[in-house]
C-alpha positions in Angstrom: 51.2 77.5 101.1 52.3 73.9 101.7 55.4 72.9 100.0 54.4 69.3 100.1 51.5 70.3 98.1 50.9 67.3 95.7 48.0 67.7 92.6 46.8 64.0 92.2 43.9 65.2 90.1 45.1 66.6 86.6 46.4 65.3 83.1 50.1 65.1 84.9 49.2 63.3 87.7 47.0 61.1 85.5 50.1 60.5 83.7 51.8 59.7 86.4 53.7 62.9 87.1 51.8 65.1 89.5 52.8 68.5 90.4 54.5 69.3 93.5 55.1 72.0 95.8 54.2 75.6 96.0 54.4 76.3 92.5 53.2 72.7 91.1 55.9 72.4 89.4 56.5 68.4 87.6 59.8 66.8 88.4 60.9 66.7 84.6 60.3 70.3 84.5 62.1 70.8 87.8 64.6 68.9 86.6 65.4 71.0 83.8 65.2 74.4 85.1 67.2 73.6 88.5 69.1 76.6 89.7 72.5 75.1 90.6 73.1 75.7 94.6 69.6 75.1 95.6 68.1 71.2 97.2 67.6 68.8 94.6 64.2 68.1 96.5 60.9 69.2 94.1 59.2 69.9 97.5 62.0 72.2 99.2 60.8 75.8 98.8 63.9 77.6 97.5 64.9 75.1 95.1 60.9 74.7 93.8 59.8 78.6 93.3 63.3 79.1 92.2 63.3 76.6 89.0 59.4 77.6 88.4 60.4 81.3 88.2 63.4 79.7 85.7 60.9 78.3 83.8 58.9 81.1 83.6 62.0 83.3 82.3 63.1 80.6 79.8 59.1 80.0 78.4 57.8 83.4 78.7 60.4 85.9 78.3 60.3 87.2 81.9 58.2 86.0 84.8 56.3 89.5 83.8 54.6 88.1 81.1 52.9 84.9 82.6 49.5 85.4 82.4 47.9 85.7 86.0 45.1 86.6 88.1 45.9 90.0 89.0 
């Protein structure tokens, strides 16, 4: 993937906020799910899957129960 991966097309990027990096992940959300330790930089790879997969946890219960292709 490209961790400078920006989605200029959808409703968050319409609103101003586009997702960013490998997981198109939003800066608010980012923001909030930050793992302490990792770059404060939306587009670094660590510090993006890293809050996603926080998210994911704190939203869903475990990263297990996102609903996914496979």
């Amino acid at each position: 993937g490209n961790p400078n991966a920006q989605n200029n097309w959808d409703v968050n990027a319409r609103n101003g906020v586009p997702s960013k990096g490998l997981l198109q992940v939003i800066q608010p959300t980012f923001s909030a799910y930050h793992v302490d330790g990792t770059a404060h930089d939306l587009t670094n790879p660590v510090a993006n899957i890293t809050a996603a997969a926080n998210y994911a946890a704190h939203r869903y219960g475990s990263i297990d129960n996102v609903n996914s292709a496979y």
